[in-house]
C-alpha positions in Angstrom: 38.4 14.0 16.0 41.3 16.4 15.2 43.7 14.4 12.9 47.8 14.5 14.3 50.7 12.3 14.4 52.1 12.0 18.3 54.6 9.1 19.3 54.6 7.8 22.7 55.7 4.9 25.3 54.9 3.3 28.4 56.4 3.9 31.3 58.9 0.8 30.6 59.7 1.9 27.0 59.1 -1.5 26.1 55.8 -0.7 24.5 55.7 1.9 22.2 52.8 3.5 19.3 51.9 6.1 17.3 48.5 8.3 18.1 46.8 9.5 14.9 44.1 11.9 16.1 42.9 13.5 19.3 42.1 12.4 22.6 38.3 11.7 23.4 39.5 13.3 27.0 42.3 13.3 29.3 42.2 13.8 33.3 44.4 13.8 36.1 43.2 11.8 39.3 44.5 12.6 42.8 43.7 9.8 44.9 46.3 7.9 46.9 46.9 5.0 44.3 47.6 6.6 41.7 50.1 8.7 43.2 51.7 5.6 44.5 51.3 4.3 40.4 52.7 7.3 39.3 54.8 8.7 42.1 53.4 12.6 42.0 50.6 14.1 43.2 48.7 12.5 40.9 47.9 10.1 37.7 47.1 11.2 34.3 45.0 9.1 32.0 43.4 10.1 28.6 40.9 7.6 26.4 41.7 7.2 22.7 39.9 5.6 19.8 41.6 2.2 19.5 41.4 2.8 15.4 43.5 5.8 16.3 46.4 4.0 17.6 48.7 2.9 15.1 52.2 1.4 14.7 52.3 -0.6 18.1 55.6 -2.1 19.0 56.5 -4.6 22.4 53.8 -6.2 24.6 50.6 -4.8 24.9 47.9 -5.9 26.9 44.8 -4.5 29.4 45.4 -3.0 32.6 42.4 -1.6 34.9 42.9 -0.3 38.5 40.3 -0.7 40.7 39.5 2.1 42.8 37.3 2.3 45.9 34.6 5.3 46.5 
């Protein structure tokens, strides 16, 4: 993985980290729920090595939305 040094947030603010290499990927999805999550034309996701997130700050916790086919 690429090595780098990007902050980021939630959408709250209220949790915030810092990401210390690349991204394994990153997509966009179009369907209807996440445009209602996001409010655009679509959602945008990306996975991450947990061991590449670093300096976490406020509550974290898993979240999975279910999608039907």
């Amino acid at each position: 993985m690429r090595k780098m040094s990007v902050s980021g947030q939630c959408r709250c603010g209220r949790l915030r980290f810092v990401l210390r290499e690349g991204p394994i990927a990153f997509y966009l999805c179009h369907c209807t729920k996440c445009q209602a999550e996001s409010g655009s034309a679509f959602g945008q996701s990306m996975a991450v090595r947990r061991e590449a997130i670093d300096d976490v700050t406020g509550p974290a916790k898993d979240h999975t939305i279910e999608h039907e086919d």
